[in-house]
N, C-alpha and C positions, 0 to 999 in steps of 0.2 A: 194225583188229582191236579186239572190245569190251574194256575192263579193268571190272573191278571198281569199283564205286563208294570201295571202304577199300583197295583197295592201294596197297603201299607205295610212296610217288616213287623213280623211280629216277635222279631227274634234279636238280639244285639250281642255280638261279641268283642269285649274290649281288652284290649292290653295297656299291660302298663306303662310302654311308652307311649301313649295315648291313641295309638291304631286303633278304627272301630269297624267291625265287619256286619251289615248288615242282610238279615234274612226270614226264613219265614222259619216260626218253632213250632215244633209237636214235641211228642213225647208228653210232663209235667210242667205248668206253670211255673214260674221262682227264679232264683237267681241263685248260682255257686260262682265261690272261688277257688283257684287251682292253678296246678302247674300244665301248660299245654303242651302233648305230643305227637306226632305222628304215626299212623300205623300202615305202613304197603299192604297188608294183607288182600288178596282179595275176596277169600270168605273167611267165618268164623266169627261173624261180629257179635253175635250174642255171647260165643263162647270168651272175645274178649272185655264185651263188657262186663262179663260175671268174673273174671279172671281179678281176684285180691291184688293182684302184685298192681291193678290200675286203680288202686286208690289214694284222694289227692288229685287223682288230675283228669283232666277234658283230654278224649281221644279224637283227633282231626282222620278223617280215613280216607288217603288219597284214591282208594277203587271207587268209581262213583257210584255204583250200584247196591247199595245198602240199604235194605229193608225187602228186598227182591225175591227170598226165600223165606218170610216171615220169621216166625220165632216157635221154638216149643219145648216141653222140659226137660228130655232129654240132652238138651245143649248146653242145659244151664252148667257151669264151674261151679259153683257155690247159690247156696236157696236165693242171691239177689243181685241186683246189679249191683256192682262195687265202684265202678269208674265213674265219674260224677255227673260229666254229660259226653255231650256226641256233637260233632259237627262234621256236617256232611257236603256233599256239590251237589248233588239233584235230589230232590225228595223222593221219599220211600212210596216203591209203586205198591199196587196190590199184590200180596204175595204168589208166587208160583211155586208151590214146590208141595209133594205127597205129605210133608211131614207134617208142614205148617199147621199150626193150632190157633194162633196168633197172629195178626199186625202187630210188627216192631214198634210205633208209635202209642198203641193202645196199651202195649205190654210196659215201655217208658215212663206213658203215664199213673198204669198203675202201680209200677215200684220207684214212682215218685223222681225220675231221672230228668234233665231238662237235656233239650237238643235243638241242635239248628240244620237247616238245610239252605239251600240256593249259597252257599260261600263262594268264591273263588280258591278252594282247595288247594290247587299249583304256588299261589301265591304264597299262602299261609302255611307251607309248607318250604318255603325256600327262603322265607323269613326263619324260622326254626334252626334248618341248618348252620343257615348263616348267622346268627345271632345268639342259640340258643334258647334251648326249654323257655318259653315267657310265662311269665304270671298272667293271669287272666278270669275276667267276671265275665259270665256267661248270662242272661239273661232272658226270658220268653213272656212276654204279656200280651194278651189277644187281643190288647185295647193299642198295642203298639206305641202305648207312649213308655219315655226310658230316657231315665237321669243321668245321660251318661258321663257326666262332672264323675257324681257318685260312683258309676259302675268302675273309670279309672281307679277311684280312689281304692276301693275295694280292693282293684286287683295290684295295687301299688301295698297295700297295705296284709297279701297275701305272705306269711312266712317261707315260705318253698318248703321243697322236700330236703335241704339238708339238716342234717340232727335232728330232721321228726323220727320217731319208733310209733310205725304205724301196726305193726304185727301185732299189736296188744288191744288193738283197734278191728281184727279182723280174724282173730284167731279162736278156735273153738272155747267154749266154755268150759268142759270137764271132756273127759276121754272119752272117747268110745271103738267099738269094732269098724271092721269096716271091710267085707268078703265080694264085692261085685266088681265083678273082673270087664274086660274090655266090650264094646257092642258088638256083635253077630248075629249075621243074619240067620233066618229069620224071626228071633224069640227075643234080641236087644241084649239086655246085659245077665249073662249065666252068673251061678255065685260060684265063688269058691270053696272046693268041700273036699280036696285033698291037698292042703298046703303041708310043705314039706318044711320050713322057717317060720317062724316067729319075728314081726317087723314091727319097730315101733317107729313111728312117723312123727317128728315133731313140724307141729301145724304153725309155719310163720305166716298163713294164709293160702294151705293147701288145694291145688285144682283136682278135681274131683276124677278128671281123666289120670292123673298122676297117681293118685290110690288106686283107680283098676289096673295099673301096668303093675305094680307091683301087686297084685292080687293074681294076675293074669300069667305073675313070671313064678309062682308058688308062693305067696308069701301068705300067713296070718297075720296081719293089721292092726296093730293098735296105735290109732291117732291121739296124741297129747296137745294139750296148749304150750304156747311158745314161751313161757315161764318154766316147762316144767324142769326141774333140777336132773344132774346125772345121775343122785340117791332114784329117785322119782322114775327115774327112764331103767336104770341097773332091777329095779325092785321087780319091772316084766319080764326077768332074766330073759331077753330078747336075742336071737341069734343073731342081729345087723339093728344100726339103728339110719333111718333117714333123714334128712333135713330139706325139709318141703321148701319152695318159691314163695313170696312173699311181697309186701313194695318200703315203700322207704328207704330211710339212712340206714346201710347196713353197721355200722359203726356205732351209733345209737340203739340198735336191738342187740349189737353184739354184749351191751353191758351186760345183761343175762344170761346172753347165751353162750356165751366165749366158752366162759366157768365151767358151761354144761357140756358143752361137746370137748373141754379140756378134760373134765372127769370121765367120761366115755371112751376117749381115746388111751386113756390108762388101761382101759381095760381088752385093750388091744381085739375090741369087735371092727367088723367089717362097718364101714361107713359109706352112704351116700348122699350127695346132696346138688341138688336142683336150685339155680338162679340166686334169689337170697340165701340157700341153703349154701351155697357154690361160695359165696361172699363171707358167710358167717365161719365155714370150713379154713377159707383163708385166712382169715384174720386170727383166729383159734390155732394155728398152727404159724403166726409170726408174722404176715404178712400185713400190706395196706390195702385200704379200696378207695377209691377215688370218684367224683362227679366226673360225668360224662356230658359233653355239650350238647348233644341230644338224644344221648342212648338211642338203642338199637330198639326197634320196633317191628316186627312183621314177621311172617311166614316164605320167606326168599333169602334166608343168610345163609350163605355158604360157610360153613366150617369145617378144616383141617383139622383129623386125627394127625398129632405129630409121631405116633407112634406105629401107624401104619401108613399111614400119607394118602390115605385114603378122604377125599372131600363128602362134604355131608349135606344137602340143603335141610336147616334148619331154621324152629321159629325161636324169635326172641321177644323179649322184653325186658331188658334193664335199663336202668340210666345211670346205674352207677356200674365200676369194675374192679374187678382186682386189680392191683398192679404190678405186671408182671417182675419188673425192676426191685421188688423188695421181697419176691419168693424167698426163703432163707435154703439150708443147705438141706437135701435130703428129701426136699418138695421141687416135685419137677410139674414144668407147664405143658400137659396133653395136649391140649387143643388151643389153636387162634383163631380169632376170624380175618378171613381174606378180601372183608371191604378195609379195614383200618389196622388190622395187626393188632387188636385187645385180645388180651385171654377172654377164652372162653374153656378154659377149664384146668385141673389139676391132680396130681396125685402125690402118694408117697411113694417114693422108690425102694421100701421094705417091706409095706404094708397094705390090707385090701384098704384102703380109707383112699377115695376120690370125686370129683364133684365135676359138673359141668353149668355155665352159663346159660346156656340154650336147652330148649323143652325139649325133651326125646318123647315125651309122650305127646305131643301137640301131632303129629304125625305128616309134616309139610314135604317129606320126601318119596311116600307116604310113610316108608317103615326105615329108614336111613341110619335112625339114633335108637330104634328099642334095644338092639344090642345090649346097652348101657347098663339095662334092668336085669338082663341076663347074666351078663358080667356081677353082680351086683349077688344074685342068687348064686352065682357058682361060688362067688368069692366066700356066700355061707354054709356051700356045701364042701369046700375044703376047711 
């Protein structure tokens, strides 16, 4: 929709060091605070905003075409948006696309999300880099007036994401099945009705694409909360257990979880684990994780199999990493990425137990990394 060259913003994004970015909001009226990051992606924005491991923080999306193919339920990652707001460089046109059910903006406002548009995106994006993830109040009032004394302060007085445990924050309430394997054309998502394993998925804030791969590579599903114990996980007598992606301090959710995936690995099952799973798995087996200046974000990361030297385009999302310098003996580093050299993934050199940083089910190659899932299934068929 055209605006006016002088009207008024309806939208304010302020950081903590007192930068204020002015523009027009849709999506929900309100104000959040958060940690601010960038994502290259150039599609998938629903699927990122509904993506758990984006909670805590405002997603800036350098592609400027956002809201372009509308929204609809099949995209959803989880029943809601999770990332807190959205900031964007050109406002969302009317959608074009078969699937569309939705405008992005309508869909915003109704699960309550705030967003901005018209930004300088390049900018605030090269800020990031350079300086790191910022704190930041996001703000939309259609009246255009905005306390921005206040909105610094807000974002001055943002905690960040290290030592928050957000996974207890986003993870399911009680267990359940879970049989719907990948989409295809043309009936959408088949179930699963001949799985050959038994999977128990522990949810640090599972993506819902990530349960149909493994439903899709054989597996029976059963999803648990991120609390649940190794007595608790061992009691589904499970032939592999997973460790779903997630957001937050992975160091703070490991206080539960360490214990649990220490108990699990005595019992020498096959293990796999996806981003925070990937973090949780490190540290569980001796290692450190560390903050990242502005974690990796998008669907264009190139990652090396070190074990076949084979390159992968892959998506991400962390801001925190293993590090690979405190691997202990016995756990080797599979995979790094080729923009900065961080792990992006690990295994045991005895055992099927290994993890990776990057989505293999997000599909950015398109099919680069499902391997991982299969690897995963063989590992429980020997």
């Amino acid at each position: 929709m055209p605006h006016a060259p002088d009207a008024r913003p309806t939208a304010c994004l302020a950081l903590a060091d007192g930068s204020l970015f002015y523009g027009r909001g849709f999506g929900a009226e309100g104000e959040v605070a958060a940690e601010l990051c960038f994502n290259t992606a150039m599609t998938g924005y629903q699927e990122i905003m509904t993506d758990p491991s984006y909670a805590g923080q405002v997603v800036t999306f350098t592609f400027p075409h956002i809201g372009n193919v509308g929204v609809n339920p099949d995209d959803d990652e989880t029943a809601d948006p999770v990332a807190e707001g959205m900031v964007v460089k050109w406002d969302p046109t009317e959608p074009s696309n078969w699937r569309s059910t939705e405008r992005l903006g309508e869909w915003l406002a109704r699960r309550g999300r705030v967003a901005i548009g018209g930004v300088d995106t390049r900018r605030l994006t090269r800020a990031i880099r350079q300086q790191g993830a910022p704190h930041v109040a996001l703000a939309h009032r259609a009246d255009g007036k905005f306390d921005t004394a206040a909105l610094v302060a807000k974002a001055r007085a943002f905690a960040g994401l290290e030592g928050m445990d957000l996974a207890k924050q986003v993870t399911c309430a009680q267990s359940y099945r879970w049989d719907e394997m990948r989409w295809a054309w043309p009936d959408g998502f088949p179930r699963q009705t001949q799985a050959r394993h038994k999977v128990v998925a522990i949810d640090y804030g599972a993506k819902r694409n990530i349960l149909r791969c493994l439903a899709s590579a054989g597996c029976e599903v059963t999803v648990m909360p991120a609390t649940a114990t190794a007595e608790d996980v061992l009691a589904q007598s499970p032939d592999g257990v997973f460790l779903s992606n997630g957001p937050g301090d992975p160091a703070a959710t490991g206080e539960y979880a360490v214990p649990m995936i220490r108990g699990v690995l005595e019992k020498n099952l096959p293990l796999f684990g996806i981003c925070l799973g990937h973090q949780m798995l490190g540290l569980a087996l001796g290692a450190r994780t560390i903050k990242m200046n502005h974690g990796h974000h998008g669907a264009n990361h190139p990652v090396k199999d070190l074990t076949t030297g084979k390159v992968e385009i892959t998506s991400m999302n962390h801001g925190f990493a293993v590090d690979s310098q405190t691997l202990p003996e016995g756990v080797v580093q599979s995979h790094v990425s080729l923009f900065d050299g961080s792990n992006c993934g690990i295994r045991m050199a005895d055992r099927p137990v290994f993890s990776v940083q990057h989505h293999p089910e997000a599909s950015p190659g398109p099919q680069d990394s499902f391997y991982l899932f299969e690897r995963f299934a063989a590992s429980m068929d020997r």
